[in-house]
C-alpha positions as CSV (number, residue, x, y, z in Angstrom):
1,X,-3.5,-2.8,6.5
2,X,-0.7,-3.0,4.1
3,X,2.1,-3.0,6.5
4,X,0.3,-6.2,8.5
5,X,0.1,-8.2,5.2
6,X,0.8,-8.1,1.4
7,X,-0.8,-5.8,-0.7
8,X,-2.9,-9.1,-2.4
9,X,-4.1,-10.1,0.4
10,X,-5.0,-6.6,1.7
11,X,-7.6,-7.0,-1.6
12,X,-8.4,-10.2,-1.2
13,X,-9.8,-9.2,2.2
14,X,-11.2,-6.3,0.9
15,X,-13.3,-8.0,-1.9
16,X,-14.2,-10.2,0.3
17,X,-15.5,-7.9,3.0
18,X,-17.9,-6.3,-0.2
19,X,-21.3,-7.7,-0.5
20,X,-21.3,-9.9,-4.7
21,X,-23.0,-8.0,-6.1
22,X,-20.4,-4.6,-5.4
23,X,-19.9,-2.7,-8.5
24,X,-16.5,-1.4,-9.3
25,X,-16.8,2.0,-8.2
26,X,-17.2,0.6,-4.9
27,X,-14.0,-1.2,-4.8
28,X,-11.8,1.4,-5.8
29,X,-13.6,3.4,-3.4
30,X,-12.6,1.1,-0.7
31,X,-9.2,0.4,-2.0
32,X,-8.7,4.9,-2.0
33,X,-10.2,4.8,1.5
34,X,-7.3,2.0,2.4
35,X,-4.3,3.9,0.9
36,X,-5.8,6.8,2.9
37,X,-5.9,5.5,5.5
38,X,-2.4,3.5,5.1
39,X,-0.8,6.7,4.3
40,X,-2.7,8.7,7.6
41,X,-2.8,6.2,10.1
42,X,0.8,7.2,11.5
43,X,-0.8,10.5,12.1
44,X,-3.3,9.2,14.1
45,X,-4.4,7.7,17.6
46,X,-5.4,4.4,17.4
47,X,-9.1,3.8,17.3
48,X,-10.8,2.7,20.5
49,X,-12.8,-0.3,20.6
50,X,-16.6,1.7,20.6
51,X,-14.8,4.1,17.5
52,X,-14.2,1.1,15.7
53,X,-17.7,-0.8,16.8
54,X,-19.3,2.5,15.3
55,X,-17.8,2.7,11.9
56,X,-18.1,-1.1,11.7
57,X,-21.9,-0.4,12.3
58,X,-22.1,2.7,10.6
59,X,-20.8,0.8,7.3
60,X,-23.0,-2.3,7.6
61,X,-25.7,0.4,7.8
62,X,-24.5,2.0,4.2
63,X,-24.4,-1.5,2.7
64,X,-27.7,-2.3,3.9
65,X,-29.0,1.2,3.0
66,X,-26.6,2.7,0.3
67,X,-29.3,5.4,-0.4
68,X,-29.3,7.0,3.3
69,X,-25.5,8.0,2.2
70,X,-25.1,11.8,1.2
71,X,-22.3,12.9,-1.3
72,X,-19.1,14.4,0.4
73,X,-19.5,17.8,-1.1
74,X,-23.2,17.8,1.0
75,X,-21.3,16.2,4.1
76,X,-18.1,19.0,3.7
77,X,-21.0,21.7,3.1
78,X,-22.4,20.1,6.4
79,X,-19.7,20.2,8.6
80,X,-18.2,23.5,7.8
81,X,-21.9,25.1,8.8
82,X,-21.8,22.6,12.0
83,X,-25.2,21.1,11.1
């Protein structure tokens, strides 16, 4: 996101992407997954258009229903047992 526009208005997007009444932890949360990604996506194949039409939909359904999230230690415990 960075490298297509300025850092400020990579947040300014950002903030305005999160619902008002975000708290803080959920904007540096975004702003790590960002960098993250930033810093990976040269590693990586680009998305295709259903990949990104899930995660979009995926993350609309964690704003709606932040409680159906689990923490990452549970997903990472998850995925090494491939449940």
């Amino acid at each position: 996101m960075e490298s297509a526009m300025g850092v400020k208005d990579a947040v300014k997007t950002l903030l305005d992407e999160l619902p008002d009444d975000c708290t803080i932890e959920d904007v540096i949360r975004r702003l790590l997954l960002l960098e993250t990604v930033d810093r990976d996506q040269s590693e990586l194949s680009p998305l295709t258009q259903a990949q990104r039409d899930a995660l979009d939909a995926e993350l609309d359904r964690l704003e709606r229903e932040p409680e159906s999230g689990i923490p990452w230690r549970e997903a990472l415990r998850r995925i090494e047992r491939r449940e």
